[in-house]
C-alpha positions in Angstrom: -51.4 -9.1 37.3 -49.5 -6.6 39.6 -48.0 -8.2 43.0 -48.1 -7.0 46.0 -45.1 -8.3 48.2 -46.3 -8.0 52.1 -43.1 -8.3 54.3 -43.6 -10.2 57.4 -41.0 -8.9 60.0 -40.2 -10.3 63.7 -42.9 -8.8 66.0 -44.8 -8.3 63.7 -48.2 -6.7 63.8 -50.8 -9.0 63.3 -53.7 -6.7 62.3 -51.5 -4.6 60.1 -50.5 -7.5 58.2 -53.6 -8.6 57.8 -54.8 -5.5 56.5 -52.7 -5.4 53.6 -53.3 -9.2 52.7 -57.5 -8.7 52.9 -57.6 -5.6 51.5 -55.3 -6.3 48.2 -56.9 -10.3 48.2 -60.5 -9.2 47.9 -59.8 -7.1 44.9 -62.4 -7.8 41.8 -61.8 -6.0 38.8 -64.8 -5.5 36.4 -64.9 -8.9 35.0 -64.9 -10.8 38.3 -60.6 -11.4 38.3 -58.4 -10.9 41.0 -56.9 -7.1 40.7 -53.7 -8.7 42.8 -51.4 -11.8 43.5 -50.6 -11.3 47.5 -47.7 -12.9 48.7 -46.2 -12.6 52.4 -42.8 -12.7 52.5 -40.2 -13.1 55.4 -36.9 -13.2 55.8 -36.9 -16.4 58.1 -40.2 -19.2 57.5 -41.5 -18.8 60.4 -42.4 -15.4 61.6 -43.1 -14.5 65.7 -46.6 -12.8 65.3 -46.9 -11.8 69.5 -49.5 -14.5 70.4 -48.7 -16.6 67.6 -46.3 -17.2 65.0 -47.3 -17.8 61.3 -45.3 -19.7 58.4 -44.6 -17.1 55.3 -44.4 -19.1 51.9 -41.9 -16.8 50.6 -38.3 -16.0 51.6 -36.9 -12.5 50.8 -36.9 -13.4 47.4 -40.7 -12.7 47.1 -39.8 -9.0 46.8 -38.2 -9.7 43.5 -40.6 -8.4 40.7 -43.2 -7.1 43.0 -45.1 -3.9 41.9 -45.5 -3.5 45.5 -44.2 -3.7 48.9 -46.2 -3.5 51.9 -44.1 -3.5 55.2 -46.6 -4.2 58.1 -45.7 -2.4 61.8 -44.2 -4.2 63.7 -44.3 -4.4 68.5 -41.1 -3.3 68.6 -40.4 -0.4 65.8 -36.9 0.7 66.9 -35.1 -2.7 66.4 -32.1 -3.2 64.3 -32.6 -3.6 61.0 -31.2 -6.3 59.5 -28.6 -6.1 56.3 -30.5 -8.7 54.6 -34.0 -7.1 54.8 -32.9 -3.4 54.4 -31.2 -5.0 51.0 -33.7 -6.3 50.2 -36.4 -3.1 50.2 -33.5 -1.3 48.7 -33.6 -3.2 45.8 -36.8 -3.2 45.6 -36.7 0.3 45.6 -34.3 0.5 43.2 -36.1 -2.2 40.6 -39.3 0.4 40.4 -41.4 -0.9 42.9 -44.2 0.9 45.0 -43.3 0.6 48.9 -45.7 1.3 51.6 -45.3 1.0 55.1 -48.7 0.6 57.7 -48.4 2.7 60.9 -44.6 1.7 62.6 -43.5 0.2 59.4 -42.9 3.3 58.7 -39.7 3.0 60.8 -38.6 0.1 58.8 -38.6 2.6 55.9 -36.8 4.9 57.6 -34.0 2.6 58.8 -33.5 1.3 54.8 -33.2 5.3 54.3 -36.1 5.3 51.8 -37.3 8.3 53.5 -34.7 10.0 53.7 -35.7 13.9 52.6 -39.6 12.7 52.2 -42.6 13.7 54.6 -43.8 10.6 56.1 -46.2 9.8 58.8 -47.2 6.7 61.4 -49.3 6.1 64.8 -49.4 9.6 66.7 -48.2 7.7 69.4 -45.3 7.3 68.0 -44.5 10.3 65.5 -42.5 11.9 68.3 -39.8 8.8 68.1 -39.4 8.5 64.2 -38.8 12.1 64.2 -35.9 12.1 66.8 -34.7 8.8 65.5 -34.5 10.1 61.8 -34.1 14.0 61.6 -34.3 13.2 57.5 -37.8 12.8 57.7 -40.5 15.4 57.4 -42.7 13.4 60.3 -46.2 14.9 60.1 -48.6 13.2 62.7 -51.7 15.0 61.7 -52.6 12.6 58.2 -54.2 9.3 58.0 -51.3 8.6 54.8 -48.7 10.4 52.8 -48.4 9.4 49.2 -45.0 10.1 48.1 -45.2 8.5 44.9 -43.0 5.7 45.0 -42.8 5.5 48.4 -46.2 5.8 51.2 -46.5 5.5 54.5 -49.9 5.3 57.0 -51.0 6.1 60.4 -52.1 3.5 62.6 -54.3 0.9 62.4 -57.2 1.5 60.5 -55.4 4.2 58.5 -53.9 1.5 56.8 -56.6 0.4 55.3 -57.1 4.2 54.0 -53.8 3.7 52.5 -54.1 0.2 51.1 -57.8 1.4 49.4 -56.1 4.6 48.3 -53.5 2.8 46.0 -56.4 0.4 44.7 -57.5 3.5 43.7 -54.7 4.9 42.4 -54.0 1.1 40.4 -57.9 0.8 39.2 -59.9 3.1 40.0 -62.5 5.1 42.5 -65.3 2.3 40.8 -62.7 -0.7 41.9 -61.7 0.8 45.2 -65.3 1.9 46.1 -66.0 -1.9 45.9 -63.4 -3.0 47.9 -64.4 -0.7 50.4 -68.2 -2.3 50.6 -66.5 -5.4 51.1 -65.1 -4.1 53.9 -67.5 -2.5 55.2 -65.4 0.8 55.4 -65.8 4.7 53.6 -63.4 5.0 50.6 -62.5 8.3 51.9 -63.0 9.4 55.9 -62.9 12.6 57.1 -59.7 14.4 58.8 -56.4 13.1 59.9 -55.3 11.7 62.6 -55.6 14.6 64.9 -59.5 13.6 65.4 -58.0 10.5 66.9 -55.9 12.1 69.5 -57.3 12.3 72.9 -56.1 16.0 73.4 -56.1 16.1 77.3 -54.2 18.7 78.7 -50.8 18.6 79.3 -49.9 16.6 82.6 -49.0 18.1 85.8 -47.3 16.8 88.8 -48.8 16.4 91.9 -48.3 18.8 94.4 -47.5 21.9 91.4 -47.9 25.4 92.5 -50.3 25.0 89.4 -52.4 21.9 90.7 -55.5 24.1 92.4 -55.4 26.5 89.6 -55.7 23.7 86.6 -58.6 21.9 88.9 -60.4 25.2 88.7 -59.5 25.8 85.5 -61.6 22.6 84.6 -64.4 23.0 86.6 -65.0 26.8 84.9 -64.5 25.6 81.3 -67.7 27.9 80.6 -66.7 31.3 81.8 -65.4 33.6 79.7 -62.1 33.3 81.0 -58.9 35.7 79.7 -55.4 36.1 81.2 -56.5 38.4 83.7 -59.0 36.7 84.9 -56.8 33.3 85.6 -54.1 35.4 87.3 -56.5 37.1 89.6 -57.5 33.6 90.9 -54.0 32.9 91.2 -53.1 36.0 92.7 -50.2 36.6 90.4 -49.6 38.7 87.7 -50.3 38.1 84.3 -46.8 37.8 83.3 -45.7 36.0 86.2 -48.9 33.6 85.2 -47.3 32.7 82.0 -44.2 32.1 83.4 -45.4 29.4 85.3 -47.5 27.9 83.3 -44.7 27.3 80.4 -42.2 26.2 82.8 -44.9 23.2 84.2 -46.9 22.6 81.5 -45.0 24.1 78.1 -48.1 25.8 76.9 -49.8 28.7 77.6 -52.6 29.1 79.8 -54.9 29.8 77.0 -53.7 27.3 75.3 -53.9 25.0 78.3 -57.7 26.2 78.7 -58.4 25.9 74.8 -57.4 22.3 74.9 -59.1 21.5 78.2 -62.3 23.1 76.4 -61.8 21.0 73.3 -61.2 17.9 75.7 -64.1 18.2 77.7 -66.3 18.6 73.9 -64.9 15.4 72.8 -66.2 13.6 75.8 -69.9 15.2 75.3 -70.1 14.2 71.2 -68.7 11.2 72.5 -71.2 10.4 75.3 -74.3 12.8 75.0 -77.1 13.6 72.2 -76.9 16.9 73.3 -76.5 19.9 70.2 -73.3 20.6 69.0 -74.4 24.4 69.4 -74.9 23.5 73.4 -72.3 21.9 73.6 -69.8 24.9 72.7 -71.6 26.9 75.2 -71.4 24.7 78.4 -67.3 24.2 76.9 -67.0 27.8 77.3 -67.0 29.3 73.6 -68.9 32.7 72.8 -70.3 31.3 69.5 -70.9 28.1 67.5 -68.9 29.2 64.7 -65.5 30.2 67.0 -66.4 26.5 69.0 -66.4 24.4 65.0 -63.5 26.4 64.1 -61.1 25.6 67.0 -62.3 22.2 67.2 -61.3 21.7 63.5 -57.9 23.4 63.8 -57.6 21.5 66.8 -58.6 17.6 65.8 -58.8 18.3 61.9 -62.8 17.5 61.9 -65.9 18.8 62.4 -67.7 18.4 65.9 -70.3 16.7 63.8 -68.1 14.6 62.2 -66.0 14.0 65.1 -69.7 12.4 66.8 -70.4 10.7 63.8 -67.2 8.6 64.3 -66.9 8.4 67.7 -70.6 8.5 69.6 -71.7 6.3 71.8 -75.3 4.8 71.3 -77.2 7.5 73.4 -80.9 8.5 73.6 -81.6 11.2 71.1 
């Protein structure tokens, strides 16, 4: 039977962990068997959870002979690694096993240099950090998992569970997996990255900016056909002197201020409204329902529909 060792670190996460142990304990192969023996390890018995603290059965030893590793995030990601531990995953590593980390495990990984010269990802949130922290690592914070291999790593949270169902899959097969999924009451496969989970406001401002007036405008004329030109005019600048500005206080350009501002505002309406998706790229300001589906795809790796069908609120059709 393949093992799956699930390493319980201080801080830990509790929904990640839990994750991994569900997901990979509610496996049923064919003939009604367990697809996987789970055990939670830890390097210490008992584990601080946050609001609780849990007892792991197994020491570090439990990573001996797994087929896999899962390392759970944990509240505080950027936390010494112990020797112990990082020996541990290393020889792990080393024996043949599968690792995975679930959203800031990922930085556990990272810190036992398994990903070292591999793309990885994590939470969004905290992309930005594994990057600087590790410049060996291709960060990407647009997926919901990278699969490596040997080595994986998720996003956060639910991505997880993409990630845990995705080596089920890759263990037993899309017939075994799909079942898990029904259990859990989750898609095998979702749609996007995790760029459709970003909340893509537009780049904060101080208050008081030179800008301040000019962004509030900007937002309350999402709809106009707005260029360059037109923005500089109501600032009463010049075009050049316009862009200037508007990298030096906001790093972006100020199409690419209004672009995002336009895609921000549409996520709130698919959120909150039954209005159609071809209205709603009007009254956000784009010429034509294709240009509006395109830059919201580039911009949060899904459809508008599919970006409602995740995320609306129970409205009145």
């Amino acid at each position: 039977m393949h093992t799956v060792a699930v390493l319980a670190l201080p801080r830990v996460i509790p929904f990640d962990l839990s994750i991994a142990v569900e997901t990979f304990g509610r496996v049923r192969l064919p003939d009604g068997s367990p697809g996987y023996a789970v055990r939670v390890c830890a390097e210490r018995p008992e584990v601080d959870a946050g609001e609780f603290s849990l007892r792991a059965p197994w020491g570090l030893d439990g990573l001996r002979g797994a087929d896999t590793v899962v390392v759970p995030g944990t509240a505080d990601p950027e936390a010494p690694l112990g020797a112990a531990v990082r020996a541990a995953l290393r020889r792990a590593a080393d024996d043949g096993a599968r690792v995975a980390s679930l959203c800031s495990g990922a930085f556990v990984l990272a810190a036992a240099g398994l990903l070292d010269g591999l793309r990885a990802t994590t939470h969004w949130r905290a992309a930005g950090r594994l990057a600087a922290g590790h410049p060996a690592v291709d960060v990407d914070p647009d997926v919901l998992y990278v699969d490596n291999g040997r080595i994986l790593t998720s996003a956060g949270a639910a991505a997880g569970l993409d990630l845990c169902l995705h080596m089920v899959r890759r263990d037993y097969g899309s017939a075994v997996a799909a079942d898990t999924a029904r259990i859990s009451v989750t898609p095998l496969e979702r749609e996007g990255g995790q760029a459709q989970f970003i909340v893509h406001d537009h780049t904060p401002v101080p208050a008081g900016s030179a800008l301040e007036p000019l962004l509030h405008w900007l937002g309350e004329n999402l709809a106009r056909p707005l260029t360059v030109d037109d923005i500089a005019a109501r600032a009463g600048v010049s075009p050049r002197t316009l862009t200037r500005h508007f990298r030096e206080q906001t790093g972006t350009t100020p199409l690419q201020w209004l672009h995002r501002a336009r895609i921000r505002r549409a996520q709130q309406l698919l959120e909150t409204t039954g209005r159609p998706v071809e209205h709603i790229g009007a009254e956000v300001g784009f010429g034509s329902p294709t240009a509006f589906r395109d830059r919201f795809r580039r911009t949060t790796g899904v459809s508008p529909r599919a970006y409602r069908r995740a995320f609306a609120a129970a409205v009145t059709r």
